[in-house]
Backbone as XML, in Angstrom:
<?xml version="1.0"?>
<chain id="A" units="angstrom">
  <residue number="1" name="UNK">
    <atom name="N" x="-10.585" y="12.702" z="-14.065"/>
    <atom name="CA" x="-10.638" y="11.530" z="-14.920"/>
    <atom name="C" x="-9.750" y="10.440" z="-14.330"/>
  </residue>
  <residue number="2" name="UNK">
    <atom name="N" x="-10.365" y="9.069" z="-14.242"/>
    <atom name="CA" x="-9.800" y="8.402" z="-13.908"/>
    <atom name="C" x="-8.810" y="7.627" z="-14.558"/>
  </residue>
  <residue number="3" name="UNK">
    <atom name="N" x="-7.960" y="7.181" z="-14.371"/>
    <atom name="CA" x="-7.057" y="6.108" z="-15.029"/>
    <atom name="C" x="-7.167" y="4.912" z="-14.974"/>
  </residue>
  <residue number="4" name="UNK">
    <atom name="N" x="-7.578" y="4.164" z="-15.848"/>
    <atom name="CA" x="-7.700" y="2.732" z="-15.519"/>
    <atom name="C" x="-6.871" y="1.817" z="-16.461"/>
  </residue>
  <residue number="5" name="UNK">
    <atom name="N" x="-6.488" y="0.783" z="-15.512"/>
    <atom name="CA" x="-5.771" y="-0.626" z="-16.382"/>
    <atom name="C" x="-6.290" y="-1.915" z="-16.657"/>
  </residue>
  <residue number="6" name="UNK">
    <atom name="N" x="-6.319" y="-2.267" z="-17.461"/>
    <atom name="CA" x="-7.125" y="-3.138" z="-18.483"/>
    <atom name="C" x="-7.356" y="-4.180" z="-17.799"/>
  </residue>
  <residue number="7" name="UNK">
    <atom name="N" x="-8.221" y="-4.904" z="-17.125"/>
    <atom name="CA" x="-8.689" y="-6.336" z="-16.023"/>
    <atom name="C" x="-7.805" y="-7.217" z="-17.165"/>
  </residue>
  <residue number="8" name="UNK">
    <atom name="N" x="-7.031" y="-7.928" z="-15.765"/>
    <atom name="CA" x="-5.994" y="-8.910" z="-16.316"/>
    <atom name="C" x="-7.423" y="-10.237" z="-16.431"/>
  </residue>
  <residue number="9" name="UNK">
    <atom name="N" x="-7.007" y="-10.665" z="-17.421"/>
    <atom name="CA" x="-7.779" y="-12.192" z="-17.550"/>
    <atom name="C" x="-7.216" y="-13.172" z="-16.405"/>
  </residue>
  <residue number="10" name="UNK">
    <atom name="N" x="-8.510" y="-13.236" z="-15.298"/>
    <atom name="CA" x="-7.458" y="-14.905" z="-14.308"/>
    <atom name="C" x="-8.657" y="-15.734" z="-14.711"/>
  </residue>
  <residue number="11" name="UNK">
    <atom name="N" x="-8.371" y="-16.165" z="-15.779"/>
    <atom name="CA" x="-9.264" y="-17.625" z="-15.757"/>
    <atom name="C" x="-7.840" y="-18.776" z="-15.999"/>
  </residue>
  <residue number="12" name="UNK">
    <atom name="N" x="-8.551" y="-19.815" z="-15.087"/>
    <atom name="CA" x="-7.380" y="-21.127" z="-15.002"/>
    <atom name="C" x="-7.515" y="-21.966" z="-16.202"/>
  </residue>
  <residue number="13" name="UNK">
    <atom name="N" x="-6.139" y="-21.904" z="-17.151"/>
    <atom name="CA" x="-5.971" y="-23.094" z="-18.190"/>
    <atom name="C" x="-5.882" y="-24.397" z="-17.305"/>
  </residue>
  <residue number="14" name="UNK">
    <atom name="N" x="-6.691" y="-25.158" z="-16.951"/>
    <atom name="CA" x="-5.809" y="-26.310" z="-16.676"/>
    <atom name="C" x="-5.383" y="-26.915" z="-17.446"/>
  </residue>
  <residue number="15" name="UNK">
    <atom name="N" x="-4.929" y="-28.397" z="-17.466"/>
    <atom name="CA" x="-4.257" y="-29.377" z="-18.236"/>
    <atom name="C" x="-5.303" y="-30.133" z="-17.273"/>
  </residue>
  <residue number="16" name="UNK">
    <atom name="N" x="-5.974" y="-31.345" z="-18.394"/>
    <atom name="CA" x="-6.270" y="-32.534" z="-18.238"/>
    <atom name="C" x="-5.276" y="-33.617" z="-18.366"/>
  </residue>
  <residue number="17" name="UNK">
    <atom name="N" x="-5.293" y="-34.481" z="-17.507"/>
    <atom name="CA" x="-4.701" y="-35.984" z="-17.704"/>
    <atom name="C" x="-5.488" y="-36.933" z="-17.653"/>
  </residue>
  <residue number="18" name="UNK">
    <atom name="N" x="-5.932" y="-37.801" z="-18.619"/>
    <atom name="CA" x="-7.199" y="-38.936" z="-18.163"/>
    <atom name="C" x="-7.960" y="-38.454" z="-17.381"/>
  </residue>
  <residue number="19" name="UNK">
    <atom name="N" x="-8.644" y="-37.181" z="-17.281"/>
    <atom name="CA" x="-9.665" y="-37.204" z="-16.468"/>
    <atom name="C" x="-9.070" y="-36.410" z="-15.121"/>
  </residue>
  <residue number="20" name="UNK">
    <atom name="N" x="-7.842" y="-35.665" z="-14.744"/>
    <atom name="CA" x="-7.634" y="-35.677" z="-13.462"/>
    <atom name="C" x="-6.789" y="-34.120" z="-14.064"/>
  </residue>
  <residue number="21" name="UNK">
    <atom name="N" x="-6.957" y="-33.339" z="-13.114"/>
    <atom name="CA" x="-6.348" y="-32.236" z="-13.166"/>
    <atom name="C" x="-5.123" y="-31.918" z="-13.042"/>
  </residue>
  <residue number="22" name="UNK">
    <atom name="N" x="-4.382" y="-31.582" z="-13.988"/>
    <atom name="CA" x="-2.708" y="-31.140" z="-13.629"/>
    <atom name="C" x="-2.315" y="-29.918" z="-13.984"/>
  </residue>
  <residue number="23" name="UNK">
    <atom name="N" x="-2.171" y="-29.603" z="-12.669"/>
    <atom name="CA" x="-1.624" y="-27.781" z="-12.601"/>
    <atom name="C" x="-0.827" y="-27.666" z="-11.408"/>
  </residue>
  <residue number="24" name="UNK">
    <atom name="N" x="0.511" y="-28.167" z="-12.086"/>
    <atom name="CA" x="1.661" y="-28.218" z="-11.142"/>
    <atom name="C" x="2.714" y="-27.429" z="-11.198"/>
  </residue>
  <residue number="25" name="UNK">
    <atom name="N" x="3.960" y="-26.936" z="-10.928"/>
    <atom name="CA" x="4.806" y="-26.339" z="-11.261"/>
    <atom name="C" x="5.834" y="-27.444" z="-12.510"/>
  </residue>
  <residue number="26" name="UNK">
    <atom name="N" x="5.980" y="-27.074" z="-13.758"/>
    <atom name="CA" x="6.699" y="-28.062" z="-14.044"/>
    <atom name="C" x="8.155" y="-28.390" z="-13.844"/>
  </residue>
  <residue number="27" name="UNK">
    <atom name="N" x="8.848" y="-28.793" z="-13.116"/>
    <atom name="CA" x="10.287" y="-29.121" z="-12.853"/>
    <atom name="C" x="10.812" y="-27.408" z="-12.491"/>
  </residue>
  <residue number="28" name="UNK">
    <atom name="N" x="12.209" y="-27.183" z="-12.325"/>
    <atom name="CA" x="13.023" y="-26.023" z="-11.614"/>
    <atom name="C" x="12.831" y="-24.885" z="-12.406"/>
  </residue>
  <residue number="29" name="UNK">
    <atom name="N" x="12.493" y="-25.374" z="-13.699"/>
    <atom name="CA" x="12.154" y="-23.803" z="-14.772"/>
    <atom name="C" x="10.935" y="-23.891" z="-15.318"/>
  </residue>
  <residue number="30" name="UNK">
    <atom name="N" x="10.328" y="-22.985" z="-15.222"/>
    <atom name="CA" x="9.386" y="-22.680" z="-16.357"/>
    <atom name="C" x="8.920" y="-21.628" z="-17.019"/>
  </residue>
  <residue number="31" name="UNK">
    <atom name="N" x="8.428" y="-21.319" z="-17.740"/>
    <atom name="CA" x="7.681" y="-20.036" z="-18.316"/>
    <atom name="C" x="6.206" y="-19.983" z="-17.917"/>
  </residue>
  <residue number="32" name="UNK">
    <atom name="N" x="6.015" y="-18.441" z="-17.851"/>
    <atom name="CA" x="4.712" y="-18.134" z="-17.359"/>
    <atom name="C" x="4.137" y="-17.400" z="-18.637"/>
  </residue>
  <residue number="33" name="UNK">
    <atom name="N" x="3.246" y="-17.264" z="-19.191"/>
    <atom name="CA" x="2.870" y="-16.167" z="-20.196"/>
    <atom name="C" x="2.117" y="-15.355" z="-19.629"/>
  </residue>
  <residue number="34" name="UNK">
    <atom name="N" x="2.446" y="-13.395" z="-19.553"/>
    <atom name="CA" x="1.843" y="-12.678" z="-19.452"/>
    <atom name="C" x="0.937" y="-11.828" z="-20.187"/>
  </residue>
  <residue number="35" name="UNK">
    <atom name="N" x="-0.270" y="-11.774" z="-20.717"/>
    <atom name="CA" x="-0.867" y="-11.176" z="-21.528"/>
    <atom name="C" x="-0.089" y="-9.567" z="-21.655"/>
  </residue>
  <residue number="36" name="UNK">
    <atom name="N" x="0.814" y="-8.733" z="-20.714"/>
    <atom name="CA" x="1.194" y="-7.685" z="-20.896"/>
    <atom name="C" x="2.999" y="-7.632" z="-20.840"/>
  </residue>
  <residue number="37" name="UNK">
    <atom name="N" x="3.171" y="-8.123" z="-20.423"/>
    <atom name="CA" x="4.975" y="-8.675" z="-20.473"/>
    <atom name="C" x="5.426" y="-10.041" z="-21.162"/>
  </residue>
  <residue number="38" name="UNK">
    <atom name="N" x="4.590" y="-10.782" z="-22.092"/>
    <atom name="CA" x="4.811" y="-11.868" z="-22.304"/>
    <atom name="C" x="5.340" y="-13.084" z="-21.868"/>
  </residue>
  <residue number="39" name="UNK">
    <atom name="N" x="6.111" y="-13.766" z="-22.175"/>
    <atom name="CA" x="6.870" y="-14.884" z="-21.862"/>
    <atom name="C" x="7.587" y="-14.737" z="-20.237"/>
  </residue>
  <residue number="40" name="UNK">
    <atom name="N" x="7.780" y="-15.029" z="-19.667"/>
    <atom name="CA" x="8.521" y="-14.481" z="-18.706"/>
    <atom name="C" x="9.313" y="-16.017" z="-17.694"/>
  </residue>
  <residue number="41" name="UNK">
    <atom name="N" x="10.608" y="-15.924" z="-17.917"/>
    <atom name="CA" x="11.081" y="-17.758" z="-17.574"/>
    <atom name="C" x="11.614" y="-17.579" z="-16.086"/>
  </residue>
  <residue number="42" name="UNK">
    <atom name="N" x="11.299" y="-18.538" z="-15.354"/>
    <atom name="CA" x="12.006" y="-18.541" z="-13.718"/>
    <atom name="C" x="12.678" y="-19.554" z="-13.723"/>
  </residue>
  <residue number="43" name="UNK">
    <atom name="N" x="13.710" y="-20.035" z="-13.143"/>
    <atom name="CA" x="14.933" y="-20.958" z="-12.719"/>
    <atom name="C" x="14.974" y="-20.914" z="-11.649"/>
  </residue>
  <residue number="44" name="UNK">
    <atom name="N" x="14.396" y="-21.890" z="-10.599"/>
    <atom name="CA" x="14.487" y="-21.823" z="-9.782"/>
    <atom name="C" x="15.952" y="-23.044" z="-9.118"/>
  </residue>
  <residue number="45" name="UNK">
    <atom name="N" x="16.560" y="-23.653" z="-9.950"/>
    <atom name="CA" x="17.822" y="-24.214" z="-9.735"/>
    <atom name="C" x="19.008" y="-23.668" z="-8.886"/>
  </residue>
  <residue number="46" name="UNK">
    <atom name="N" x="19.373" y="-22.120" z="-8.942"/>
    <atom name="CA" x="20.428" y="-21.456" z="-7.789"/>
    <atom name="C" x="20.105" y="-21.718" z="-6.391"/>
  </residue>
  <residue number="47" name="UNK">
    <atom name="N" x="18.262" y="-21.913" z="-6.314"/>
    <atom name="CA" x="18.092" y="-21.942" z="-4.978"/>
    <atom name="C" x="18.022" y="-23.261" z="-4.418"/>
  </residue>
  <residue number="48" name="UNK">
    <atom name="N" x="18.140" y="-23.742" z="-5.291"/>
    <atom name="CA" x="18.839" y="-25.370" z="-5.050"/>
    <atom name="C" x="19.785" y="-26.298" z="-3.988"/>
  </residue>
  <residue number="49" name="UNK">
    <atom name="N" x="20.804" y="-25.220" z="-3.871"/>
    <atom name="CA" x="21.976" y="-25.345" z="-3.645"/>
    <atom name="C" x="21.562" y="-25.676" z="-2.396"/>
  </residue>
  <residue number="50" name="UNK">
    <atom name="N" x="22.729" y="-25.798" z="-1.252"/>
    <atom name="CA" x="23.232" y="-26.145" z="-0.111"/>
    <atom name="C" x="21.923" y="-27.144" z="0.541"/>
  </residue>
  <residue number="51" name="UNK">
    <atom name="N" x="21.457" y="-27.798" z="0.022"/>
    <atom name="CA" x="20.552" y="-29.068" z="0.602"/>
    <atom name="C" x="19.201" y="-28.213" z="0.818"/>
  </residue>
  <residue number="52" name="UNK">
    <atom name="N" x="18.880" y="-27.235" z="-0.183"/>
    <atom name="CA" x="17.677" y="-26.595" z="0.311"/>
    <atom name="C" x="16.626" y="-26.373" z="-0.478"/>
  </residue>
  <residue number="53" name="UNK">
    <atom name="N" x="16.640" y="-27.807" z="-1.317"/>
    <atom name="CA" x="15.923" y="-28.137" z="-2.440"/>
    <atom name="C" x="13.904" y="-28.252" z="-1.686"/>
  </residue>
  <residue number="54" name="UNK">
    <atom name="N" x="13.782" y="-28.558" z="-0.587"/>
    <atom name="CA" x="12.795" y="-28.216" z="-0.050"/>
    <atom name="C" x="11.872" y="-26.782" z="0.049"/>
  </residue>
  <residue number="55" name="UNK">
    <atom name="N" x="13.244" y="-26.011" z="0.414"/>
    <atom name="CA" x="12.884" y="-24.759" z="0.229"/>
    <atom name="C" x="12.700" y="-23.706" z="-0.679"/>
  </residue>
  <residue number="56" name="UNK">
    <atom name="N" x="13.268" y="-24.521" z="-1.822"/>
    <atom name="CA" x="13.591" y="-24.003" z="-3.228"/>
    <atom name="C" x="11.967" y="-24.199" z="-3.593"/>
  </residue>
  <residue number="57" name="UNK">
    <atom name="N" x="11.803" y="-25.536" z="-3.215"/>
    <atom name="CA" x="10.538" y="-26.008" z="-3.696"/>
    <atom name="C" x="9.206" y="-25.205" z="-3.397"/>
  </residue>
  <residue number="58" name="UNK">
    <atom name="N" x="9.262" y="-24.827" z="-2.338"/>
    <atom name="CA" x="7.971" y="-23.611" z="-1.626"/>
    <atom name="C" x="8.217" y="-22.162" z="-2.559"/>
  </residue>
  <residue number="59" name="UNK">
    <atom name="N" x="9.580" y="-21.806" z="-2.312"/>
    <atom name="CA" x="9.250" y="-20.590" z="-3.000"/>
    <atom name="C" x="9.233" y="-20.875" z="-4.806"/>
  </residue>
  <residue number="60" name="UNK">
    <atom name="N" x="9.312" y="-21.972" z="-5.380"/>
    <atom name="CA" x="8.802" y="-21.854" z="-6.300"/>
    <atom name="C" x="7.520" y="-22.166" z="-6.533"/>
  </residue>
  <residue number="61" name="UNK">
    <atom name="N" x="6.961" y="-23.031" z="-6.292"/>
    <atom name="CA" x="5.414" y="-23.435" z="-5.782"/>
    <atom name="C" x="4.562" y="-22.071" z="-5.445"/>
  </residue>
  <residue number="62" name="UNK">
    <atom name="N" x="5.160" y="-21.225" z="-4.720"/>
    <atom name="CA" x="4.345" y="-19.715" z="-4.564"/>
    <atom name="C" x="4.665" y="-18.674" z="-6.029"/>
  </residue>
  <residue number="63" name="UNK">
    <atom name="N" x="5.423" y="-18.817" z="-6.636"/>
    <atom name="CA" x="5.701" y="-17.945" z="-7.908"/>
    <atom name="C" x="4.889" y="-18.597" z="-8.231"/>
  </residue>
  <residue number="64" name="UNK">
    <atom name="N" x="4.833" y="-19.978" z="-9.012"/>
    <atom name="CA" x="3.721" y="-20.876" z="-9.912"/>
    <atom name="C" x="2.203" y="-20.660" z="-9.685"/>
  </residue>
  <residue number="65" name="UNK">
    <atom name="N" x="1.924" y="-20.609" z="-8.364"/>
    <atom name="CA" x="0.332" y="-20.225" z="-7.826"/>
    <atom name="C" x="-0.115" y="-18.839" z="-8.183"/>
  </residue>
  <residue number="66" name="UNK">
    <atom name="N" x="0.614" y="-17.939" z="-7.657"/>
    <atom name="CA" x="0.190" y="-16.370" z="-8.099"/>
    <atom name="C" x="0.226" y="-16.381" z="-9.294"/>
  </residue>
  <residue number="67" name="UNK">
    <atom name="N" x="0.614" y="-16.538" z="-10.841"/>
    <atom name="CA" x="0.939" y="-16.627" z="-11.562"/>
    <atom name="C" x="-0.550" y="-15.973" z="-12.416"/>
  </residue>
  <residue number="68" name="UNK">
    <atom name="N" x="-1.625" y="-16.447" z="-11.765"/>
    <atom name="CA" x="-2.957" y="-15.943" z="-11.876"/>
    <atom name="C" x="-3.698" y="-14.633" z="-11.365"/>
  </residue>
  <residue number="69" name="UNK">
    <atom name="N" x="-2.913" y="-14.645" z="-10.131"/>
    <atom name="CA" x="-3.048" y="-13.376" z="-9.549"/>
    <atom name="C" x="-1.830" y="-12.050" z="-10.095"/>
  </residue>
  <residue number="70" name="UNK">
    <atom name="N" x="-1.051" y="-11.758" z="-10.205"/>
    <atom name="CA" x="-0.161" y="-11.018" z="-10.841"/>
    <atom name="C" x="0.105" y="-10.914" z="-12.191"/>
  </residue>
  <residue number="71" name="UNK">
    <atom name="N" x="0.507" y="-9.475" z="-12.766"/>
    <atom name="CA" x="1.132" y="-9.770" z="-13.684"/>
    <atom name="C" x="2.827" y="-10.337" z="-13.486"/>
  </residue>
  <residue number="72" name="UNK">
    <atom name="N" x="3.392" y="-10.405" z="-15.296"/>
    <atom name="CA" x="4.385" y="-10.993" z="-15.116"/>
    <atom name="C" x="5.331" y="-10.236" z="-14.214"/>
  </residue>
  <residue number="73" name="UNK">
    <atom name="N" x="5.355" y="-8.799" z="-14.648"/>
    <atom name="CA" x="6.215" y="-8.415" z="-14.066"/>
    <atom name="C" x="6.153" y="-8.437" z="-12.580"/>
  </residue>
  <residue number="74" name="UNK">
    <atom name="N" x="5.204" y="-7.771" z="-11.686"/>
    <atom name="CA" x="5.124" y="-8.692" z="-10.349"/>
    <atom name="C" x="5.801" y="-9.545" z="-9.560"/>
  </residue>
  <residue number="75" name="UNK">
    <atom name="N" x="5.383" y="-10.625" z="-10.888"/>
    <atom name="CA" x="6.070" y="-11.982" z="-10.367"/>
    <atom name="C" x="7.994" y="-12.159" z="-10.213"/>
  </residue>
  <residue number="76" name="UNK">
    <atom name="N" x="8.141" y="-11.624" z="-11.350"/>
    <atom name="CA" x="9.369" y="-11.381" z="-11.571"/>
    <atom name="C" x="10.406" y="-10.050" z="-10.534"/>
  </residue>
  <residue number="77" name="UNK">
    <atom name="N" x="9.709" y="-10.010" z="-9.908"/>
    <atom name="CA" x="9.968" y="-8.688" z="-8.820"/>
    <atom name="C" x="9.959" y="-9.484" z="-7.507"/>
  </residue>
  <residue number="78" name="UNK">
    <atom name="N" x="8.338" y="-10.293" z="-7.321"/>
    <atom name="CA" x="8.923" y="-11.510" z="-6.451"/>
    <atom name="C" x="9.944" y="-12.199" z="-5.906"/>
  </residue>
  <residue number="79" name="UNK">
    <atom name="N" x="9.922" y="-13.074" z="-7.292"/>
    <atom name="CA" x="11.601" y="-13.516" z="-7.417"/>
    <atom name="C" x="12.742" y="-12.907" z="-7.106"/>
  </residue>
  <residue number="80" name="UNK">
    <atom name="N" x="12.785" y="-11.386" z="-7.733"/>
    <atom name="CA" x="14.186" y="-10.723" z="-7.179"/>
    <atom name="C" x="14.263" y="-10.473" z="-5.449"/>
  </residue>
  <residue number="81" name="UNK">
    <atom name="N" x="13.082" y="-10.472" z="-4.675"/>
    <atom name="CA" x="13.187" y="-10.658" z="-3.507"/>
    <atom name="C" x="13.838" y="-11.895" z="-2.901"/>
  </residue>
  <residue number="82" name="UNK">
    <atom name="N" x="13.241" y="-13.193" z="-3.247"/>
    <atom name="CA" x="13.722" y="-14.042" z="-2.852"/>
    <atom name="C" x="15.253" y="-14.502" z="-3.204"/>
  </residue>
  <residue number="83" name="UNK">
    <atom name="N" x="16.067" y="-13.772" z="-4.375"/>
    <atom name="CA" x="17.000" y="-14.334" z="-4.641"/>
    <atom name="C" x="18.179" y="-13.224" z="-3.260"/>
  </residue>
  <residue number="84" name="UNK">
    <atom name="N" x="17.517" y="-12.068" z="-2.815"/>
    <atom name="CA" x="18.330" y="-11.317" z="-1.624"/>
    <atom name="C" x="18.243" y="-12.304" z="-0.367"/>
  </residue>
  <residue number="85" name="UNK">
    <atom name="N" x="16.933" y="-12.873" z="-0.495"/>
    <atom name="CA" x="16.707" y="-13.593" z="0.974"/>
    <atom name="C" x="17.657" y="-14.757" z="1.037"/>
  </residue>
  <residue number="86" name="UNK">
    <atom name="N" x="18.244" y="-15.365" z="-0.407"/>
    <atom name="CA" x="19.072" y="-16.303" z="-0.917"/>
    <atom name="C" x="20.497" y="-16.176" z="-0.169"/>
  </residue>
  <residue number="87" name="UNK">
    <atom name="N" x="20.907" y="-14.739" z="-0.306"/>
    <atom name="CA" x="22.283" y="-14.030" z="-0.339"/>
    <atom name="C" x="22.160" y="-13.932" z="0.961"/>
  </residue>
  <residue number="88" name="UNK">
    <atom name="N" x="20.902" y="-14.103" z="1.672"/>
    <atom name="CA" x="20.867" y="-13.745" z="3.391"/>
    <atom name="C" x="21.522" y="-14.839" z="3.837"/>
  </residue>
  <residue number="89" name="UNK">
    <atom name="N" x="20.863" y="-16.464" z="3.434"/>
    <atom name="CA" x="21.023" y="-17.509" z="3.741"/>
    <atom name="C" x="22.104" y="-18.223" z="3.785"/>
  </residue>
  <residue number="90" name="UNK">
    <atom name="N" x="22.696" y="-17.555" z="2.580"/>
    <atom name="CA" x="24.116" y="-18.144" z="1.937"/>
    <atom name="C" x="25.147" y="-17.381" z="3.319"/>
  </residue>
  <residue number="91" name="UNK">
    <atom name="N" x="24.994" y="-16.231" z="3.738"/>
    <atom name="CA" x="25.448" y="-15.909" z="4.501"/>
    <atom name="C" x="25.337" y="-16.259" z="5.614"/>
  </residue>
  <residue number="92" name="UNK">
    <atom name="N" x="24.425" y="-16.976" z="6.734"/>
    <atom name="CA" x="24.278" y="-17.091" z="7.630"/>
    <atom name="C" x="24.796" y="-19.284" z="7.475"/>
  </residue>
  <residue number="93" name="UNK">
    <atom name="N" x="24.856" y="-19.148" z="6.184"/>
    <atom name="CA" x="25.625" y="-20.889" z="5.959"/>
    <atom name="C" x="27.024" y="-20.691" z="6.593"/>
  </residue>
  <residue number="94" name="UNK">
    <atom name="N" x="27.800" y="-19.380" z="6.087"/>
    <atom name="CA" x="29.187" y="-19.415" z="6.152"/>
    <atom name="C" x="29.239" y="-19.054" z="7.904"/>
  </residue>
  <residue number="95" name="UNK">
    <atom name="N" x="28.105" y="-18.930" z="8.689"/>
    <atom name="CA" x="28.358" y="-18.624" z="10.009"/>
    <atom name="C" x="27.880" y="-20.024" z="10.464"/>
  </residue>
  <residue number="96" name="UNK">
    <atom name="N" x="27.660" y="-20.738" z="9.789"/>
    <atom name="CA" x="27.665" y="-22.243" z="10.672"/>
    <atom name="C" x="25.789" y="-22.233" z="10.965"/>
  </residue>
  <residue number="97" name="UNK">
    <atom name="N" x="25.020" y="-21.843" z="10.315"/>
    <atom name="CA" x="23.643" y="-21.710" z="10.624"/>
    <atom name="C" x="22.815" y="-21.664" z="9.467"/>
  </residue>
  <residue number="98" name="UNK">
    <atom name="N" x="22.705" y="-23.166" z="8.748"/>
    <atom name="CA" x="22.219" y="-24.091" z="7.526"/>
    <atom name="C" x="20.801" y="-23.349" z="7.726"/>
  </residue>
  <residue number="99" name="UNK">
    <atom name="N" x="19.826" y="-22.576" z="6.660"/>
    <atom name="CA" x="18.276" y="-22.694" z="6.889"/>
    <atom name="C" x="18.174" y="-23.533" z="5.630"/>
  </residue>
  <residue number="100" name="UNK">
    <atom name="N" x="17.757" y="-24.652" z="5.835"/>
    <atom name="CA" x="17.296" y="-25.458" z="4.346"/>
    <atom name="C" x="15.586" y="-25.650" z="4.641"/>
  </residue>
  <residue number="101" name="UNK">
    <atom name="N" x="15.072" y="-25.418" z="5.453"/>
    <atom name="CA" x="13.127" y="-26.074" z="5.374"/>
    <atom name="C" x="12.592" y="-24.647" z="5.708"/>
  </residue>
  <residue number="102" name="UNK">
    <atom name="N" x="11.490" y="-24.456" z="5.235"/>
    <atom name="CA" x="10.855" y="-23.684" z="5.500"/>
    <atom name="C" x="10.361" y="-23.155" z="6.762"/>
  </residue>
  <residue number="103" name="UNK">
    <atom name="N" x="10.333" y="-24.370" z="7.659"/>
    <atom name="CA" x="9.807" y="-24.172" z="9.361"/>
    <atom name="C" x="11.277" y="-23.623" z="9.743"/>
  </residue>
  <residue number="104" name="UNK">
    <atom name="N" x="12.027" y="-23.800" z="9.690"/>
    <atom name="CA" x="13.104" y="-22.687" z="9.961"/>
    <atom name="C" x="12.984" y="-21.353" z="9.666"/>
  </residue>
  <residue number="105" name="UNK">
    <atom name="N" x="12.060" y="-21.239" z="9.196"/>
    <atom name="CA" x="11.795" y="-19.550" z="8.605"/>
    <atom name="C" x="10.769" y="-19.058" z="9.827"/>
  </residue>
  <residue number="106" name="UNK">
    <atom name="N" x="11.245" y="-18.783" z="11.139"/>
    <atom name="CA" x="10.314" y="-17.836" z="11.783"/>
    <atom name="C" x="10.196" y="-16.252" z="12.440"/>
  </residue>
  <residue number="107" name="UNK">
    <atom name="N" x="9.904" y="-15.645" z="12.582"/>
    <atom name="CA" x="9.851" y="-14.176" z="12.788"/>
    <atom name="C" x="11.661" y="-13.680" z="13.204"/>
  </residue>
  <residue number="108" name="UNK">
    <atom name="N" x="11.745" y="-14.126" z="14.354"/>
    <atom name="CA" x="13.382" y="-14.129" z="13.977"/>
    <atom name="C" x="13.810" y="-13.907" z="13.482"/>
  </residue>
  <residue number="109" name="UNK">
    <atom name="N" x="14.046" y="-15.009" z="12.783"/>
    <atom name="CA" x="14.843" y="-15.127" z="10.999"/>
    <atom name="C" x="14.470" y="-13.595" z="10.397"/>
  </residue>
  <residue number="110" name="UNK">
    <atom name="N" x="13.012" y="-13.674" z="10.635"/>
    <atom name="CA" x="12.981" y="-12.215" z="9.439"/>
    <atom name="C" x="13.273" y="-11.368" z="9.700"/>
  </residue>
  <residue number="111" name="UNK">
    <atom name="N" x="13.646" y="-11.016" z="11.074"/>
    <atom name="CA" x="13.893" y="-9.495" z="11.771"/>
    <atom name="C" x="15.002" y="-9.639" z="11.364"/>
  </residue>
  <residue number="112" name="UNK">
    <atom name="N" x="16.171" y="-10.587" z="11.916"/>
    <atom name="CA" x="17.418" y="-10.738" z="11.086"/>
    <atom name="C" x="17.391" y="-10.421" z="9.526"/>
  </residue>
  <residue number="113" name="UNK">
    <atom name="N" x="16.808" y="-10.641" z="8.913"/>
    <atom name="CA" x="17.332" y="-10.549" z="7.425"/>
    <atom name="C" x="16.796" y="-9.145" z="7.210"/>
  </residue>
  <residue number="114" name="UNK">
    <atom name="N" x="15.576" y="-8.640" z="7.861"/>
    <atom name="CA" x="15.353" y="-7.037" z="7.339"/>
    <atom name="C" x="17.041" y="-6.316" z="7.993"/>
  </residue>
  <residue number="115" name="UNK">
    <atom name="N" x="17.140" y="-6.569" z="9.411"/>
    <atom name="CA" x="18.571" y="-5.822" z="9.681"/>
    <atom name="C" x="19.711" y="-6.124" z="8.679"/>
  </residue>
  <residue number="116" name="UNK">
    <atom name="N" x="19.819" y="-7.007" z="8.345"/>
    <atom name="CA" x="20.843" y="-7.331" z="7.360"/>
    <atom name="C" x="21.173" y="-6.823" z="6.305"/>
  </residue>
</chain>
């Protein structure tokens, strides 16, 4: 017997504006509603810090997009990844080696942060 879990609903709420589609991330926090974890709020403001509001901006922009594809919890598991990759960064600040943009993020970088 198989086990099965209940097909998550991905149909897109948008928001209309006069006619024009808005489905944006709204500002540094928001809530997502999960039909199985409910409410679920992200802050993306800590990753803010050290001039890397660019980069803050991508990885929140990718939580906001999946948001359809995942459940909440997922998403929220996401996030706890990125806030280690945070603690990577913050560390490699205090060695004199700023990553604030995303194109700074290349294979490198990641081999470094898995050793880390």
């Amino acid at each position: 017997m198989a086990i099965r879990r209940q097909k998550l609903d991905r149909d897109v709420n948008l928001t209309l504006d006069r006619g024009h589609v808005v489905d944006m991330a709204p500002e540094w926090t928001f809530t997502v509603t999960c039909p199985y974890h409910g409410e679920i709020t992200f802050d993306f403001n800590p990753y803010r810090r050290h001039d890397r509001d660019e980069l803050a901006g991508q990885f929140r922009d990718a939580i906001w997009n999946l948001r359809y594809e995942m459940v909440g919890s997922s998403l929220r598991l996401r996030e706890e990844y990125l806030r280690y990759f945070l603690r990577f960064l913050d560390e490699l600040l205090e060695l004199d080696e700023p990553i604030t943009q995303l194109s700074q993020i290349d294979r490198i970088l990641l081999d470094r942060y898995l050793t880390w």
